[in-house]
C-alpha positions, 0 to 999 in steps of 0.5 A: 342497437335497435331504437324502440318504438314509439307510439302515437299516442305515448308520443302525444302524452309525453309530449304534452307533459313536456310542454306543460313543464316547459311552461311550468318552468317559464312561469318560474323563471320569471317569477324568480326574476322578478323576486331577484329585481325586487331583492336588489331593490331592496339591498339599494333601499337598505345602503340608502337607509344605512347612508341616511342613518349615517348622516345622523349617528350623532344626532343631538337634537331631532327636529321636524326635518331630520323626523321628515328625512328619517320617516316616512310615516307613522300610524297609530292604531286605536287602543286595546284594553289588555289586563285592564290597561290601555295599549296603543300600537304605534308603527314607523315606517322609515324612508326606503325600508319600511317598518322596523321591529325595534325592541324595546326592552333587552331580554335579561340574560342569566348571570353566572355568580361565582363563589369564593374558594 
């Protein structure tokens, strides 16, 4: 079996590539890393938030402590005048996960009636 030649300058070219794509793929692998660390940091906020939350599942009355556990900030934004009505956004950031978009209202969900036979 005879080995095909290789030119120099084919060799330079598919060289070259070759380590732009070795660099390519460093550059993701770290950047990958860095994305994982940063999900199991995540995960480890979310079980301390879940724990905390635990703590207080059967809360009767909140007070500025349990408000100072639970919240870590809250921001209120100017107010808008949508369809003649003043609105105010209202954000909450809570310890170790941040803002949570918690829906205020349930959507209605069709109910199927059935009629005597």
């Amino acid at each position: 079996m005879k080995i095909p030649y290789l030119g120099d300058l084919r060799f330079q070219k598919l060289s070259a590539q070759y380590e732009t794509e070795q660099e390519e793929i460093q550059r993701l692998a770290a950047s990958l890393e860095r994305e994982i660390e940063n999900e199991a940091g995540q995960i480890a906020d979310v079980g301390r938030f879940l724990q905390l939350a635990d703590r207080y599942s059967d809360l009767q009355e909140l007070d500025a402590a349990t408000v100072n556990e639970l919240i870590e900030k809250i921001v209120i934004h100017s107010p808008e005048r949508i369809g003649g009505k003043k609105h105010v956004t209202i954000e909450v950031y809570f310890t170790y996960v941040g803002k949570i978009r918690i829906p205020l209202a349930k959507p209605e969900l069709p109910t199927k009636t059935e009629e005597p036979a």
